[in-house]
C-alpha positions in Angstrom: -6.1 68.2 65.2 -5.3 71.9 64.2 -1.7 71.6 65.7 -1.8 68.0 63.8 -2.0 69.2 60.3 0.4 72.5 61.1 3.0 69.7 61.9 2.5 67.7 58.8 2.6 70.8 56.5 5.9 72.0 57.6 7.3 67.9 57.9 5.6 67.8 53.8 7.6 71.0 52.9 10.7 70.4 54.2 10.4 66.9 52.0 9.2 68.9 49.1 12.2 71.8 49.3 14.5 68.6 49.6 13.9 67.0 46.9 13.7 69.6 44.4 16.0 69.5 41.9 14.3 71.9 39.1 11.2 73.9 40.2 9.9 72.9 36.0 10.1 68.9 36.8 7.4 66.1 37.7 4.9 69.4 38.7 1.7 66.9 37.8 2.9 64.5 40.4 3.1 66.9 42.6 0.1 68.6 41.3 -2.6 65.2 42.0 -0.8 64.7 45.2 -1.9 67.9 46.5 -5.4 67.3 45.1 -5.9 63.8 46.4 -5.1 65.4 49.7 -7.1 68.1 49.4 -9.9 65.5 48.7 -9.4 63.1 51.5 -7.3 64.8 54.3 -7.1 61.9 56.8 -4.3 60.0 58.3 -5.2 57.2 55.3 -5.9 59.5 53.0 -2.4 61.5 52.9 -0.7 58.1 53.4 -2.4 56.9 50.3 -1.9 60.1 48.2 1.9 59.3 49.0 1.7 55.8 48.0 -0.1 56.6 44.1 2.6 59.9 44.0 5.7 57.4 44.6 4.2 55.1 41.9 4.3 58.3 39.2 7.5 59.4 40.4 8.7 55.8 39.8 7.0 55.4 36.1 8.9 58.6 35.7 12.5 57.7 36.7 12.1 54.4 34.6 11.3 56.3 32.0 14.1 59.1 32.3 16.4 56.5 33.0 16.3 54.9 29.9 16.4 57.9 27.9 19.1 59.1 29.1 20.8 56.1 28.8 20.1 56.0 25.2 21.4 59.4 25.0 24.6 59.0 26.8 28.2 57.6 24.9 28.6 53.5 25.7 31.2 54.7 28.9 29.4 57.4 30.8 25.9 54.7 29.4 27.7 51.9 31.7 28.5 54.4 34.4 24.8 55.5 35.0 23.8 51.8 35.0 26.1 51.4 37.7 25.1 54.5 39.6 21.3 53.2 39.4 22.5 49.5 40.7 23.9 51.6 43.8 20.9 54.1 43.9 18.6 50.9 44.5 20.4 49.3 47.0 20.8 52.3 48.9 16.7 53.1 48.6 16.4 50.1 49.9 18.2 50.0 53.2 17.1 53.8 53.6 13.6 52.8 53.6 14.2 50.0 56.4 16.0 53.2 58.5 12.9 55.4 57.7 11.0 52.2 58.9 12.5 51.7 62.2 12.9 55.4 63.1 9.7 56.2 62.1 8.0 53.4 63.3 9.1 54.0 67.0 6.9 57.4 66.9 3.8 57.5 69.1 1.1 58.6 67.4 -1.0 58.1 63.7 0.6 61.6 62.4 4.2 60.2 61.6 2.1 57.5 59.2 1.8 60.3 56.6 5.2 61.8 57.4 6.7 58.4 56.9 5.0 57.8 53.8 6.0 61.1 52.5 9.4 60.7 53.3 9.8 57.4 51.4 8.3 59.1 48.4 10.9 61.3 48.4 13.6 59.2 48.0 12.4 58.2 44.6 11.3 62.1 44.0 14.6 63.3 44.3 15.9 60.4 42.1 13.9 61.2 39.2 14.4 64.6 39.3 17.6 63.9 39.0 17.9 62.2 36.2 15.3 64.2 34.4 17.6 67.3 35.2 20.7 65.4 33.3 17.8 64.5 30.5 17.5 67.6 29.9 20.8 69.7 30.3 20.7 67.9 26.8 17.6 69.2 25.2 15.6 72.4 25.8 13.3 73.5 28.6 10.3 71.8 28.2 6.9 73.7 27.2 4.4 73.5 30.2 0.4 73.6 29.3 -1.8 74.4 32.0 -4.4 71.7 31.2 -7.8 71.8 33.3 -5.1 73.6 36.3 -2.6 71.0 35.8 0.5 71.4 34.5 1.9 69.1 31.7 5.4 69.3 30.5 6.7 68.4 27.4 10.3 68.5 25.9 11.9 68.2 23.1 13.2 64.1 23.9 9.8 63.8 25.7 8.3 60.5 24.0 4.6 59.6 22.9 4.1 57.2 25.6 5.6 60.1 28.2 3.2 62.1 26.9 0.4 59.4 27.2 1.2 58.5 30.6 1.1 62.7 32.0 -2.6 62.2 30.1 -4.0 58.9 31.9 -2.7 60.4 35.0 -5.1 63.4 34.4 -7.5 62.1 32.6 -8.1 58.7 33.2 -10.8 58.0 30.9 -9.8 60.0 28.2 -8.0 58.1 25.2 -6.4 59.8 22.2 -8.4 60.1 19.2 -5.1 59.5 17.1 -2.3 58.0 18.4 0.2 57.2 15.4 4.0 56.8 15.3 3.2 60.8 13.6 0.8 61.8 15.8 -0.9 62.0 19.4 -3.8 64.1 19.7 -6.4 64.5 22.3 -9.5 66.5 22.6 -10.2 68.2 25.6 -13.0 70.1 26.9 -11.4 72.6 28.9 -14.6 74.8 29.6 -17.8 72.8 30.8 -20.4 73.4 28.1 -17.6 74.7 25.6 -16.4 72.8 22.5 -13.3 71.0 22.9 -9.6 71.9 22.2 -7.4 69.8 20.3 -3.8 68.6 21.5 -1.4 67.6 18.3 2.1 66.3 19.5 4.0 65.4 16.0 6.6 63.2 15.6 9.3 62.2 13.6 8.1 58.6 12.5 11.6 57.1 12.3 12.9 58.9 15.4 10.3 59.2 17.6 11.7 62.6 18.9 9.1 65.7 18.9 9.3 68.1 16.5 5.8 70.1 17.1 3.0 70.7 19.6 -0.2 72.3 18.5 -3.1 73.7 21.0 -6.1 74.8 18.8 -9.9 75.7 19.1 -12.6 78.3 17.7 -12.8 80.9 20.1 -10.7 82.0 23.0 -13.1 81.1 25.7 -12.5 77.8 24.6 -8.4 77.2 25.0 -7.7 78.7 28.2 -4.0 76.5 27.9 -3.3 79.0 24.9 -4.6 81.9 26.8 -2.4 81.6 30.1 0.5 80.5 27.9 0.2 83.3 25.5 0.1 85.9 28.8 3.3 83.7 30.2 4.9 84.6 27.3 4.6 88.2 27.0 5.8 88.2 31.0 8.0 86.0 30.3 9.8 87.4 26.8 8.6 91.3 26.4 8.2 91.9 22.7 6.9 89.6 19.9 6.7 89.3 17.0 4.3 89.7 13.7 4.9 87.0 11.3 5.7 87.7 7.9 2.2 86.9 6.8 0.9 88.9 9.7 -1.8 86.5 10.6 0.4 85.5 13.7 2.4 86.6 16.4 5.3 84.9 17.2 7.9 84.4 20.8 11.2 82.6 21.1 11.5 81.2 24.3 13.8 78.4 26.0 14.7 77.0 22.5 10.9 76.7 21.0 9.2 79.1 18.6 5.9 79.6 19.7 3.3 80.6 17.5 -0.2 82.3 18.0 -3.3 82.3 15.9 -6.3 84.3 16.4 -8.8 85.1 14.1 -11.2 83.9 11.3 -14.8 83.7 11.3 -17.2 80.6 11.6 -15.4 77.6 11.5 -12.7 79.3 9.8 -11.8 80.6 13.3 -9.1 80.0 15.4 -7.5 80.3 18.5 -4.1 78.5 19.2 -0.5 78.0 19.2 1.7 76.1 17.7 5.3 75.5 18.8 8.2 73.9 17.3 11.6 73.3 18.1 13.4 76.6 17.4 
């Protein structure tokens, strides 16, 4: 069983190291595949946690697909519906090779492998096109939410955003979800009051123009606390607003923002961050 599971490791990281195309992309995908395996590490279980991760990788290369398309000139617009005609039929005839060449294995351990291996295909196909998405736009924010990381560019839409949610929160919905504004309140510390999640929008574009992260007291917004300490590795010096009752980083094309202070419900600890 040991020598089992060393196998299937090295088999899932040579799939993973494959496929990447940006180390920043589809990291909650990864992220819940991990866990679901974690959770139930069986033959079915990996070969199911495979299954729901080519599902998201699929919601996600829809979704890039279209935005992109809607991004790109009429001529290279027609060229990428072309190149995604191709890209299915090839999927297709690669997962009947996987099929036969994996299905002639002895053994329950090349179930997973095979499983993982289809994924992949559509992996490295949505990383893809969420690369050329974004060679576009600006690197998107990542918040550590609950250990999970949840990206967020500046073309990323409401129902993107939505979708990263449901995925890690199932049965949380948005208190407000208006063409202006998504928000979601999360507790992040058991026992804790919750932190709030504003995404604004611009009503007639739809395209992101602010995030906001914001509770009382730092104990409570551990997303602001990991991102503010990112920041300072990431970017050195910061800031003091000209107000002084902030301090301020510029960092892959956002300006991010951070409150702390007040007193009672006057206080706050959060960030905001908008397109720089």
């Amino acid at each position: 069983m040991r020598l089992f599971f060393v196998f299937f490791a090295v088999v899932l990281s040579s799939v993973i190291t494959a496929s990447t195309v940006s180390a920043q992309e589809g990291r909650l995908v990864d992220f819940l595949m991990e866990q679901a395996m974690d959770r139930e590490p069986s033959t079915a279980g990996m070969v199911q946690a495979a299954r729901e991760a080519a599902e998201r990788w699929d919601t996600l290369l829809n979704a890039n697909y279209h935005a992109l398309k809607g991004q790109l000139p009429a001529e290279a617009a027609a060229a990428l519906t072309a190149s995604q005609r191709q890209w299915l039929t090839w999927r297709d005839a690669e997962v009947e090779t996987l099929a036969g060449v994996y299905g002639a294995q002895e053994g329950t351990m090349w179930m997973p492998a095979m499983a993982h291996a289809e994924m992949a295909l559509t992996q490295r196909r949505a990383k893809q096109l969420m690369h050329l998405r974004q060679l576009a736009g600006r690197e998107p924010v990542v918040l550590d939410i609950l250990g999970a990381p949840v990206e967020v560019g500046d073309f990323t839409t409401s129902a993107e955003i939505k979708v990263q949610f449901s995925w890690l929160l199932p049965d949380l919905a948005p208190t407000i979800d208006s063409a202006e504004r998504l928000q979601y309140d999360v507790e992040l510390v058991e026992g804790q009051a919750s932190a709030t999640f504003f995404f604004d929008f611009d009503a007639e574009t739809g395209q992101l123009v602010a995030i906001n992260v914001d509770a009382y007291h730092q104990e409570q917004n551990p997303t602001v606390a990991k991102l503010v300490e990112q920041l300072k590795a990431s970017t050195g010096a910061e800031e003091i607003s000209a107000d002084h009752d902030s301090r301020v980083w510029y960092f892959g094309g956002w300006k991010y923002s951070h409150f702390d202070g007040g007193d009672g419900e006057d206080s706050t600890y959060g960030i905001e961050i908008l397109l720089n």
